[in-house]
C-alpha positions as CSV (number, residue, x, y, z in Angstrom):
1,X,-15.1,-15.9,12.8
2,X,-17.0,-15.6,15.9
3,X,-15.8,-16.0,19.7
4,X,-17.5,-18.0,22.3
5,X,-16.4,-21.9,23.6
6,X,-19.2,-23.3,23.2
7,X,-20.5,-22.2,19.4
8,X,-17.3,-21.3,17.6
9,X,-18.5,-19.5,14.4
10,X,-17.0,-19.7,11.2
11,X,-14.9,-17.5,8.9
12,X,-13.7,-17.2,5.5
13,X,-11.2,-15.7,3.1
14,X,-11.0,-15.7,-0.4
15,X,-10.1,-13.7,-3.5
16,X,-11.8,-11.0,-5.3
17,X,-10.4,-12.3,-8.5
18,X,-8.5,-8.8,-9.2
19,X,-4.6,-8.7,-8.8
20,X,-2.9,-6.7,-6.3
21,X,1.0,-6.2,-6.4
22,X,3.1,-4.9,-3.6
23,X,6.2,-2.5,-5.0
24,X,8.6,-0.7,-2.9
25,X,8.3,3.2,-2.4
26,X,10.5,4.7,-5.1
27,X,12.2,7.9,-4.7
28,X,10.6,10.5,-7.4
29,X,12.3,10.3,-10.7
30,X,15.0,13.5,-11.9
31,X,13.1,16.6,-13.4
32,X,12.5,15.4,-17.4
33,X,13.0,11.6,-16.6
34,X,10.0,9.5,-17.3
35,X,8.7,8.5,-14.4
36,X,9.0,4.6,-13.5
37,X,5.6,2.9,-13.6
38,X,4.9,0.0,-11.0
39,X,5.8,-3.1,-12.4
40,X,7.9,-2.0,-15.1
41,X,11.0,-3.4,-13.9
42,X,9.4,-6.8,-13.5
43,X,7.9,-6.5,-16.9
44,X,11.1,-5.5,-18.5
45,X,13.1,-8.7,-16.9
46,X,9.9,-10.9,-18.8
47,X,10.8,-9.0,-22.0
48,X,14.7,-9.5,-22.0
49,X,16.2,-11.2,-24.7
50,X,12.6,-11.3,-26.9
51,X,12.7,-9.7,-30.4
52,X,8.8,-7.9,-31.2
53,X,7.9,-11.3,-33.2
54,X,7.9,-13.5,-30.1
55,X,6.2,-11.3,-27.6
56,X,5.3,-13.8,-24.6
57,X,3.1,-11.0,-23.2
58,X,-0.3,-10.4,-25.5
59,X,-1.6,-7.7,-23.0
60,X,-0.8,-5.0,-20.6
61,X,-3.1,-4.0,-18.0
62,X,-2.7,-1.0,-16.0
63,X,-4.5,-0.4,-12.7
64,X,-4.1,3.1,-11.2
65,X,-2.4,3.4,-7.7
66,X,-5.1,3.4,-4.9
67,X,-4.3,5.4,-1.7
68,X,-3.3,3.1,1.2
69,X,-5.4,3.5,4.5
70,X,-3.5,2.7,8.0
71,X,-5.2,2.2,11.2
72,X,-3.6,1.9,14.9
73,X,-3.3,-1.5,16.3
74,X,-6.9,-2.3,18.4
75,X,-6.6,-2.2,22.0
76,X,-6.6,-5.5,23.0
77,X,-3.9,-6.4,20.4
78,X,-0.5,-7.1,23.3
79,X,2.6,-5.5,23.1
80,X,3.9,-8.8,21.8
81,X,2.3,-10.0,19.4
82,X,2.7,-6.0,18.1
83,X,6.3,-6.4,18.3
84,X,6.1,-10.0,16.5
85,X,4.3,-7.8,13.6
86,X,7.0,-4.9,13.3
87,X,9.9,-7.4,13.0
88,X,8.2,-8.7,10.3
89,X,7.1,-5.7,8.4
90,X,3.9,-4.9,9.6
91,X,4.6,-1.7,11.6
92,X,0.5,-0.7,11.4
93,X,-2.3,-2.8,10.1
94,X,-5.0,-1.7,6.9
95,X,-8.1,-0.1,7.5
96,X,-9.6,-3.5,5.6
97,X,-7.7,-5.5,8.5
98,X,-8.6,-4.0,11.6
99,X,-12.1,-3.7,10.5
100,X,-12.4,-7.5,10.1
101,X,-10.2,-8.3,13.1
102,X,-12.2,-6.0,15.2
103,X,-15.6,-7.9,14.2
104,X,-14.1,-11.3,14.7
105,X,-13.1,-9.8,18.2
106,X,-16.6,-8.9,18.8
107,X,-18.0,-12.5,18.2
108,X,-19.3,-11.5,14.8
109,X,-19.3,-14.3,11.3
110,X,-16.6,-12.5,9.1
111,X,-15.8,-13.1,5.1
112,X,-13.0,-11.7,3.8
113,X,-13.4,-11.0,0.1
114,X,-10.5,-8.7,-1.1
115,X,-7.4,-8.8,-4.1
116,X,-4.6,-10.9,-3.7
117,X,-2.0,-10.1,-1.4
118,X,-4.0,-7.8,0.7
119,X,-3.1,-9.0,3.9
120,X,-6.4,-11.6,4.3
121,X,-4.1,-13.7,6.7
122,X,-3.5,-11.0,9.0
123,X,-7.2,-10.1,9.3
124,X,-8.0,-13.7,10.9
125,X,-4.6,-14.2,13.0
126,X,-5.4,-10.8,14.9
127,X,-8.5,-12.0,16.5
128,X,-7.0,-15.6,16.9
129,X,-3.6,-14.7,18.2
130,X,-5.0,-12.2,20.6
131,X,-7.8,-14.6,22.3
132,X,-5.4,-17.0,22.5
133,X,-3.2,-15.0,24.3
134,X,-6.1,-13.5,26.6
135,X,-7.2,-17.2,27.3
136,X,-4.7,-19.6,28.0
137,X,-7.7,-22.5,27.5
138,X,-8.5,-21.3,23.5
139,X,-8.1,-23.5,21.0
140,X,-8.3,-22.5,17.0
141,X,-8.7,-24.7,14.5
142,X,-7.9,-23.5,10.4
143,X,-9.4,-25.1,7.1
144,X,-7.5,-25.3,4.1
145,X,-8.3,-26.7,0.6
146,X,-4.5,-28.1,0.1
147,X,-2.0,-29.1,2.0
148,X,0.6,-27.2,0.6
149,X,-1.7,-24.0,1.5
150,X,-2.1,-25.1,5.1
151,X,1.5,-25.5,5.6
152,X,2.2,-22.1,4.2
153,X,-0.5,-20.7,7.0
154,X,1.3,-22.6,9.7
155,X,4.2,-21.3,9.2
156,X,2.9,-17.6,9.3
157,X,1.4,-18.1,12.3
158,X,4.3,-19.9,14.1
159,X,6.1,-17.0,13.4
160,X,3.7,-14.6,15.2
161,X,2.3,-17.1,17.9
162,X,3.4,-17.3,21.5
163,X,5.4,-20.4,22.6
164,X,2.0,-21.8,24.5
165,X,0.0,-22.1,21.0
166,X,2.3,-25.0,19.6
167,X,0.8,-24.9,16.5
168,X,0.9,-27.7,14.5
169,X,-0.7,-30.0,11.5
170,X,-3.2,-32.4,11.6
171,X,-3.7,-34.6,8.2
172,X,-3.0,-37.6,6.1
173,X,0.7,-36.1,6.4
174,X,1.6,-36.0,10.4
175,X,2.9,-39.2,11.4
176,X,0.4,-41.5,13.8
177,X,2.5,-41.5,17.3
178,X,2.4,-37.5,16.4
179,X,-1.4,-36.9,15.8
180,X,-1.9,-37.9,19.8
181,X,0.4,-35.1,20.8
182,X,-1.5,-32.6,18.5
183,X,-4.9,-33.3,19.9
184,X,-3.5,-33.1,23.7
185,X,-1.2,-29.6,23.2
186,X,-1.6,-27.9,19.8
187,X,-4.0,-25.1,20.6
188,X,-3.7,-23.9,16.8
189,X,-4.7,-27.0,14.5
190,X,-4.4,-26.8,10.8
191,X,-6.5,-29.3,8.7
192,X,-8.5,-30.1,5.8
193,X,-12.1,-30.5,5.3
194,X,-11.4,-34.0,4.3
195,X,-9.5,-34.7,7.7
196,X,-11.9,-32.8,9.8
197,X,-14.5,-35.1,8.0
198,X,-12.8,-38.5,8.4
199,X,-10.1,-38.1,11.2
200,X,-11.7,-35.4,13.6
201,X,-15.9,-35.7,13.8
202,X,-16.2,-39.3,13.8
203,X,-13.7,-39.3,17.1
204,X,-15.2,-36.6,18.6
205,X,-14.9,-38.2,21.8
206,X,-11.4,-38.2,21.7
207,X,-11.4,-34.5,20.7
208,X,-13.5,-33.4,23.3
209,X,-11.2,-30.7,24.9
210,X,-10.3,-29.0,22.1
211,X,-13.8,-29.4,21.0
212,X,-15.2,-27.6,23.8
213,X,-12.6,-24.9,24.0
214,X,-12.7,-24.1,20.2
215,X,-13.0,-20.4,19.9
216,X,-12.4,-19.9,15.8
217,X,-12.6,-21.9,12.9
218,X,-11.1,-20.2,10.0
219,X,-12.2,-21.4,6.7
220,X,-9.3,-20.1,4.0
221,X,-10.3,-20.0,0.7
222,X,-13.7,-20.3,1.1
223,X,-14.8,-19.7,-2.7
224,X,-12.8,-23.1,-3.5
225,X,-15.8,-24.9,-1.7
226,X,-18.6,-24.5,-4.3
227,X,-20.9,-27.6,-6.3
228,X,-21.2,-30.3,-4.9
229,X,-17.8,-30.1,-3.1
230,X,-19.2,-27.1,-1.4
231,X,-22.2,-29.0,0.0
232,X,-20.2,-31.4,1.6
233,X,-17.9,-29.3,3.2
234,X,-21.2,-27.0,4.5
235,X,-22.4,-30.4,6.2
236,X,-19.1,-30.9,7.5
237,X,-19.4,-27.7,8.9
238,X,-22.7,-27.5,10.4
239,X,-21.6,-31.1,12.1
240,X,-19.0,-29.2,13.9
241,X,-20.6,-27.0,15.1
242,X,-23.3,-29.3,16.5
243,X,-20.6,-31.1,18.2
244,X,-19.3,-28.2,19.8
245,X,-22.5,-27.2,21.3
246,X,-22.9,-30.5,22.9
């Protein structure tokens, strides 16, 4: 990510290709109980009813707990969107998070390259939300692969996202008397390189307020855009950002 109207930068998430699972804290287990293993519930539940001919599980693979590392919110997070957080879970941020967020809040290109579930999301929509709410003129505009991904972002961030935002969805999907209404009051777009392609650039005109108050382009699963594929979408990118420097 990187702030600044007039030459939004770009960022990225994507996975490291390890898996990452999120368990309750358990209570410590009776003196001479075994103790109960992460996971072993679920696994048990996959195992019920099996006999030990028809195993659907060929291998086990246990990853040793890793210490979790909390940060305090950054200073320029609001009160608000804070509160937003707490009610859904997040009462403090990851060291990986705020770290990110805080670099994207500096105007610096960010990639995001950690497990699944490690809160990736949350280390673009700080930066976002908070500019956003610190510039009533900011617009942000998110990349998505699939559809069914972007709609999954867009609800996240409706949940976290001042009334003013309006965010809202922008492909093959959103009904033409709607997409006029997007490009005139959704300050949080969510797309597809194929749309931005096809639907966005070649109007440019048309988008030219957005254009010129675009202050982060988030690029979500960035390691899906490789080959030729990749190429393309770099293109598309770099014609963006030409766009929004003029």
């Amino acid at each position: 990510m990187r702030s600044g109207l007039r030459d939004p930068g770009v960022a990225g998430r994507c996975d490291s290709g390890g898996v990452t699972t999120l368990h309750p804290v358990r209570s410590a287990p009776p003196p001479g109980a075994d103790p109960v293993l992460p996971g072993a519930d679920l696994l048990a539940s996959v195992l019920a009813g099996t006999s030990e001919d028809e195993q659907p599980v060929t291998h086990v693979h246990r990853l040793p707990v890793r210490r979790s590392y909390f940060r305090p919110w950054p200073d320029w997070v609001g009160a608000d969107l804070r509160a937003r957080m707490a009610e859904r879970g997040v009462p403090s941020p990851w060291r990986h998070q705020v770290e990110a967020a805080q670099l994207a809040w500096e105007g610096s290109h960010v990639v995001v390259a950690t497990g699944t579930a490690s809160g990736k999301s949350l280390a673009y929509q700080l930066p976002a939300l908070a500019r956003l709410v610190a510039d009533p003129r900011a617009c942000v505009l998110y990349l998505a692969p699939t559809k069914a991904l972007a709609r999954d972002q867009l609800t996240s961030v409706a949940a976290l996202a001042d009334p003013s935002v309006r965010p809202a969805a922008y492909d093959g999907d959103t009904p033409t008397e709607e997409r006029d209404w997007v490009r005139r009051h959704s300050r949080w777009i969510v797309t597809n390189p194929d749309m931005l392609h096809r639907g966005i650039l070649p109007a440019h005109q048309k988008w030219s307020s957005t254009l010129r108050r675009l202050t982060y382009v988030v690029v979500d699963e960035c390691h899906a855009y490789r080959g030729v594929f990749g190429s393309h979408v770099g293109h598309v990118l770099r014609r963006l950002r030409r766009i929004c420097r003029r």
